[in-house]
N, CA, C and O atoms as a GROMACS GRO file, in nm:
protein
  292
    1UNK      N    1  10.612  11.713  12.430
    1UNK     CA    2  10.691  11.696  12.309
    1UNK      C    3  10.656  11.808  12.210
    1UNK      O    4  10.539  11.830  12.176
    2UNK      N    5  10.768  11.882  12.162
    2UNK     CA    6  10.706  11.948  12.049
    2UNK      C    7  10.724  11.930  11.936
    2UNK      O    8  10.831  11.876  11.908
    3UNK      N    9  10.623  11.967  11.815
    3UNK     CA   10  10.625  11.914  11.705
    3UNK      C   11  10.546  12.006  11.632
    3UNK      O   12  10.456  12.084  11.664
    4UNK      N   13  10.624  11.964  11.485
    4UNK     CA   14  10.589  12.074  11.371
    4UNK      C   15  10.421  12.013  11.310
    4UNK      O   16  10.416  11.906  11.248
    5UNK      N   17  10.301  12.088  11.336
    5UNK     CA   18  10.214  12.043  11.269
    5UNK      C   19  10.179  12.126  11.165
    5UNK      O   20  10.257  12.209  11.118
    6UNK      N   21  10.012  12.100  11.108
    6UNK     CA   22   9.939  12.192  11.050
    6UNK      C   23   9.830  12.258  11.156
    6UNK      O   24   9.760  12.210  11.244
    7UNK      N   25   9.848  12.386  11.105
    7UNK     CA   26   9.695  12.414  11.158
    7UNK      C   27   9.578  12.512  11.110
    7UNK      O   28   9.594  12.631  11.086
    8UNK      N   29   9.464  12.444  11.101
    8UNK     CA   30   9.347  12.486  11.008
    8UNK      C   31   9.301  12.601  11.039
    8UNK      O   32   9.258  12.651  11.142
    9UNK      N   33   9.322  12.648  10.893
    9UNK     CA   34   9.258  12.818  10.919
    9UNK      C   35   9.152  12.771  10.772
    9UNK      O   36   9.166  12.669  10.704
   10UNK      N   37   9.048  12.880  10.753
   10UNK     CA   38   8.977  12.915  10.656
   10UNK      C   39   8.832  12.906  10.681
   10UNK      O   40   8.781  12.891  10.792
   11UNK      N   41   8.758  12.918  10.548
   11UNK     CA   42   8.630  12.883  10.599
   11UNK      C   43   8.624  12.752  10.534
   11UNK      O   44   8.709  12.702  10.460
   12UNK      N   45   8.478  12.690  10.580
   12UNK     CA   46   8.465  12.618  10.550
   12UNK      C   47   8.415  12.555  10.375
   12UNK      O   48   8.352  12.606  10.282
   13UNK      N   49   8.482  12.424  10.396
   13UNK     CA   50   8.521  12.384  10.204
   13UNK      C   51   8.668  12.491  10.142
   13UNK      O   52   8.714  12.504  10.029
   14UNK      N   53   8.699  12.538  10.242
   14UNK     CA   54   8.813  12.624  10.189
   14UNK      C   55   8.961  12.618  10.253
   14UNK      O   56   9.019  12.726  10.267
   15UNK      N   57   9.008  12.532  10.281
   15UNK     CA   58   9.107  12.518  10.379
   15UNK      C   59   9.184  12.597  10.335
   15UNK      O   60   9.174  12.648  10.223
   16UNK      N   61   9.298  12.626  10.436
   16UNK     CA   62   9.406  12.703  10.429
   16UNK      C   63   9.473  12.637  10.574
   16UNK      O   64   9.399  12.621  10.670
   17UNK      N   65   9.626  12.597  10.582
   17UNK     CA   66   9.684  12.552  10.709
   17UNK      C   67   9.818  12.657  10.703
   17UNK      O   68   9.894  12.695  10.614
   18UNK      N   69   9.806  12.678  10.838
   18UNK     CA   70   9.933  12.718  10.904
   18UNK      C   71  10.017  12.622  10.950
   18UNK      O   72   9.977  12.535  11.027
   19UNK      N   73  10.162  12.628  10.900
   19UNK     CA   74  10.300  12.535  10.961
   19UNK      C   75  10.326  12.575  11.083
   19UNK      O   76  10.416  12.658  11.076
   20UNK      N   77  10.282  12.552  11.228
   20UNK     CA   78  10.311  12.546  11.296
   20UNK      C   79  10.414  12.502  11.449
   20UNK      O   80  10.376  12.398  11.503
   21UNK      N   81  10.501  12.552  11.496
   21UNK     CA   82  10.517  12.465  11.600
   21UNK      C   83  10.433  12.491  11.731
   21UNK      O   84  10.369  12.591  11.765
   22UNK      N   85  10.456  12.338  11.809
   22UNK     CA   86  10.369  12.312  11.917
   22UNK      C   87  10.420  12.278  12.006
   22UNK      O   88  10.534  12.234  11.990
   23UNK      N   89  10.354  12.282  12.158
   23UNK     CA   90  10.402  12.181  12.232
   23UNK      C   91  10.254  12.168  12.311
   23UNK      O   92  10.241  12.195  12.430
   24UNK      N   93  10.164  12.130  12.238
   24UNK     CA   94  10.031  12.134  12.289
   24UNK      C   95   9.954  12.263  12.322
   24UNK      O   96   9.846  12.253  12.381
   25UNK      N   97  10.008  12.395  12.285
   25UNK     CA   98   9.957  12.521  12.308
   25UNK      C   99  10.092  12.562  12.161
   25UNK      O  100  10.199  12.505  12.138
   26UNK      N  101  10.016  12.698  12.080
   26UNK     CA  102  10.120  12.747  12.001
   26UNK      C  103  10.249  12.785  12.058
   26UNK      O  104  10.239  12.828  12.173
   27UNK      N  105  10.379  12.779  12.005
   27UNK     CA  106  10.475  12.835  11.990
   27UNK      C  107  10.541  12.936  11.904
   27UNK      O  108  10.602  13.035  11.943
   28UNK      N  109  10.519  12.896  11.768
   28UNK     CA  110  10.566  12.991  11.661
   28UNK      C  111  10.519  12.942  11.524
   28UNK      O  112  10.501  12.823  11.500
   29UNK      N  113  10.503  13.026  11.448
   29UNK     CA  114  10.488  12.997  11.299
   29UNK      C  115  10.578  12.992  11.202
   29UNK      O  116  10.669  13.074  11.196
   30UNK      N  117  10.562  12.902  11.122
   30UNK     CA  118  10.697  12.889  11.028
   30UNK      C  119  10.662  12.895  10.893
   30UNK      O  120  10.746  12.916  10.805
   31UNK      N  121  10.517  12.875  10.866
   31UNK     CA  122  10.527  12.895  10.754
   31UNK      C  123  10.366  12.886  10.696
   31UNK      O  124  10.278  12.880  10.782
   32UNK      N  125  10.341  12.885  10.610
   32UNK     CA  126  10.200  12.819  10.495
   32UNK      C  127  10.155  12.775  10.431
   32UNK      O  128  10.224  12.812  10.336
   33UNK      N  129  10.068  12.703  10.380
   33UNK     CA  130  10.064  12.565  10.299
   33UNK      C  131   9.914  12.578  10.240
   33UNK      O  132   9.836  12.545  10.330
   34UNK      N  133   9.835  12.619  10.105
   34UNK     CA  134   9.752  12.656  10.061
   34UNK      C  135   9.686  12.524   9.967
   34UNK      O  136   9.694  12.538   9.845
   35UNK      N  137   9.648  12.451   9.997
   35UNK     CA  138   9.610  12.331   9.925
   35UNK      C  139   9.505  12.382   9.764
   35UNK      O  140   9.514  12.326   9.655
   36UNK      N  141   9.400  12.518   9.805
   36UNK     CA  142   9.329  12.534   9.699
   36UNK      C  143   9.400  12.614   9.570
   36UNK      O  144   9.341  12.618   9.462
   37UNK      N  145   9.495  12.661   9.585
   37UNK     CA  146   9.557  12.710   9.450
   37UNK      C  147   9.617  12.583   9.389
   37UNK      O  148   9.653  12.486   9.455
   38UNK      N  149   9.627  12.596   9.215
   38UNK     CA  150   9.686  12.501   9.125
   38UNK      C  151   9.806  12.564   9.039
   38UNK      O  152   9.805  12.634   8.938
   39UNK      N  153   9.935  12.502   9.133
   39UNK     CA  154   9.952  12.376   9.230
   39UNK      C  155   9.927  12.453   9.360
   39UNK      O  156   9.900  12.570   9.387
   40UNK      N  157   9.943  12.356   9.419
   40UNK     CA  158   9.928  12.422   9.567
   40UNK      C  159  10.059  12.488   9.616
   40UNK      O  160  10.173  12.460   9.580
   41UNK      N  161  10.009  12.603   9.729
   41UNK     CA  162  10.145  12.692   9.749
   41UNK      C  163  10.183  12.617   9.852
   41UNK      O  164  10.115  12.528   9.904
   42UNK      N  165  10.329  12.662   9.894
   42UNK     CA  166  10.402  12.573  10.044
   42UNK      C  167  10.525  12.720  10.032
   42UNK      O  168  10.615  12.742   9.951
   43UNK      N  169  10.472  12.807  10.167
   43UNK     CA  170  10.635  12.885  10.207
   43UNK      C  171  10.630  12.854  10.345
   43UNK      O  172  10.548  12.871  10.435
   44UNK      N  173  10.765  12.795  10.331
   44UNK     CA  174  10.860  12.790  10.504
   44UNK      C  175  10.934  12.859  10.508
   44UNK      O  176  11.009  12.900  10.419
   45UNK      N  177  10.923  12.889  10.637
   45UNK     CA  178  11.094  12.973  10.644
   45UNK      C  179  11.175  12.879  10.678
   45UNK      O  180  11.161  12.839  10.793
   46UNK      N  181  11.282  12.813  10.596
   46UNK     CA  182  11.342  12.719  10.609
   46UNK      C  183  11.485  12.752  10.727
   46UNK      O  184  11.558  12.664  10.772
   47UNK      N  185  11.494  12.880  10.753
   47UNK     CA  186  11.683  12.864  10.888
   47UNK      C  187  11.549  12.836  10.991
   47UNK      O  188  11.576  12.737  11.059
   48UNK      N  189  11.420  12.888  11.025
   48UNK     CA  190  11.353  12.821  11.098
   48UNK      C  191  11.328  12.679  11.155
   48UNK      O  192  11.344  12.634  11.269
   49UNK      N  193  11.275  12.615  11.020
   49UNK     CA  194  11.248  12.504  11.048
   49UNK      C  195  11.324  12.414  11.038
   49UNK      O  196  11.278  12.301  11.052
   50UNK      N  197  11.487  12.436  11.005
   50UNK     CA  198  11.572  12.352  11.043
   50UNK      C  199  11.595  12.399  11.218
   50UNK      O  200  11.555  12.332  11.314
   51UNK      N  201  11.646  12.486  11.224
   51UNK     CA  202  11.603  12.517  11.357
   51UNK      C  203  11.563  12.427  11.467
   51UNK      O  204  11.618  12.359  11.553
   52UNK      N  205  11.429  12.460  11.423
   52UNK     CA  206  11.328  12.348  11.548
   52UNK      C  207  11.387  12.191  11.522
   52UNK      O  208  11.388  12.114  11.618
   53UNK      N  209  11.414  12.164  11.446
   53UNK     CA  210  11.410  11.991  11.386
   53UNK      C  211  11.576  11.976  11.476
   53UNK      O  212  11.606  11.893  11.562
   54UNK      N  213  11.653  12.075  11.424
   54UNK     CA  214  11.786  12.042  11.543
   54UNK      C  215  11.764  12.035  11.675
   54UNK      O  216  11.786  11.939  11.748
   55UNK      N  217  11.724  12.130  11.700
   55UNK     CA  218  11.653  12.131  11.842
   55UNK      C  219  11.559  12.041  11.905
   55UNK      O  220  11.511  12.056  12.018
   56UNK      N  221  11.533  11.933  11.811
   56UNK     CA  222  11.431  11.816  11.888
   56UNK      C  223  11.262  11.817  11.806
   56UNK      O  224  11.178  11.728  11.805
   57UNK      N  225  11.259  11.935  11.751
   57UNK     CA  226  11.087  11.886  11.737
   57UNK      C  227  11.095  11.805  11.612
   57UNK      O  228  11.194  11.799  11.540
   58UNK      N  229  10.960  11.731  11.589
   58UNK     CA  230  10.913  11.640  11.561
   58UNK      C  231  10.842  11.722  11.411
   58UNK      O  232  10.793  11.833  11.436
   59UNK      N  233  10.836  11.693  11.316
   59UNK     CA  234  10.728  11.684  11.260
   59UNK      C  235  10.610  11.578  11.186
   59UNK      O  236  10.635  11.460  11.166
   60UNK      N  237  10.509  11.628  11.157
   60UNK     CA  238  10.386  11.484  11.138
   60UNK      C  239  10.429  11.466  10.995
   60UNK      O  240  10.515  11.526  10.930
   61UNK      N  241  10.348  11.370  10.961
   61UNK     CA  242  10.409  11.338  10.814
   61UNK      C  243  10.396  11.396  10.736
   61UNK      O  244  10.484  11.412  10.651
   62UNK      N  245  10.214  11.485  10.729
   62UNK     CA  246  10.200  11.548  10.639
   62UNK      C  247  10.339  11.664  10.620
   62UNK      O  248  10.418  11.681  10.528
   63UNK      N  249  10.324  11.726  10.745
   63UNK     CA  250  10.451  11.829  10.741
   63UNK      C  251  10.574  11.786  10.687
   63UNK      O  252  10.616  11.863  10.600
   64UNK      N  253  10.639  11.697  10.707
   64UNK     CA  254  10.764  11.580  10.707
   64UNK      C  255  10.747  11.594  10.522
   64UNK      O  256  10.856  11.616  10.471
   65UNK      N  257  10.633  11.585  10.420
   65UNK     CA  258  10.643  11.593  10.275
   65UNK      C  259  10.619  11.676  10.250
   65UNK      O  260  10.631  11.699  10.129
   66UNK      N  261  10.572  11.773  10.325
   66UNK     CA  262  10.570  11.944  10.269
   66UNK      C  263  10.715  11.983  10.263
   66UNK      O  264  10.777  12.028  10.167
   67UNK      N  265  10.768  11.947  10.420
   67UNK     CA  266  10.912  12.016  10.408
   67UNK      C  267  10.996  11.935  10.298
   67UNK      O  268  11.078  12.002  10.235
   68UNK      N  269  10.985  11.807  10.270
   68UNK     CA  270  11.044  11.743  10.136
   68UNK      C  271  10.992  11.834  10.047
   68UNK      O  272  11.033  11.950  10.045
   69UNK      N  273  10.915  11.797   9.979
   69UNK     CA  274  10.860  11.909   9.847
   69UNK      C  275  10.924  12.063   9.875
   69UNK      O  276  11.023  12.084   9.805
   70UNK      N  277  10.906  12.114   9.916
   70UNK     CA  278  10.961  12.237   9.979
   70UNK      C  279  11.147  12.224   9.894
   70UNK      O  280  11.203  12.267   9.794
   71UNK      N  281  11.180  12.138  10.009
   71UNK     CA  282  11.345  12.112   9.959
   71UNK      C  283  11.390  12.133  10.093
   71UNK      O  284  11.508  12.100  10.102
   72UNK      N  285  11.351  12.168  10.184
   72UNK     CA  286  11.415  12.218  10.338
   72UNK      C  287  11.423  12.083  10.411
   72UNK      O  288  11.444  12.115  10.528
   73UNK      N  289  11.415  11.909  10.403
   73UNK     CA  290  11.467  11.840  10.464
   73UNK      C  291  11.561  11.764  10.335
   73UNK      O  292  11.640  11.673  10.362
   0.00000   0.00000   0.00000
């Protein structure tokens, strides 16, 4: 199944996630999501990640309110 997750980059106490798609090994990147800046940053490439979501993938929830906040679902 593939599906839109996060995935952890940074050091540690410092997160930083990549918007990823998956299908249990990478596929492509869509975007970035910076939790330590105020507010926190969020860029998708949104013809992307509608994209994948027509096409069947899944995303997790966290992703699922990024792309809300965002404005791309």
């Amino acid at each position: 199944m593939v599906k839109i997750r996060l995935r952890r980059m940074g050091a540690k106490k410092a997160p930083f996630y990549r918007i990823v798609v998956a299908d249990g090994r990478f596929i492509e990147e869509i975007g970035y999501y910076d939790p330590t800046t105020d507010p926190a940053t969020v860029k998708i490439d949104d013809e992307k990640a509608k994209q994948w979501i027509a096409n069947g993938a899944q995303p997790t929830d966290t992703v699922r309110a990024l792309l809300k906040k965002a404005g791309t679902l």
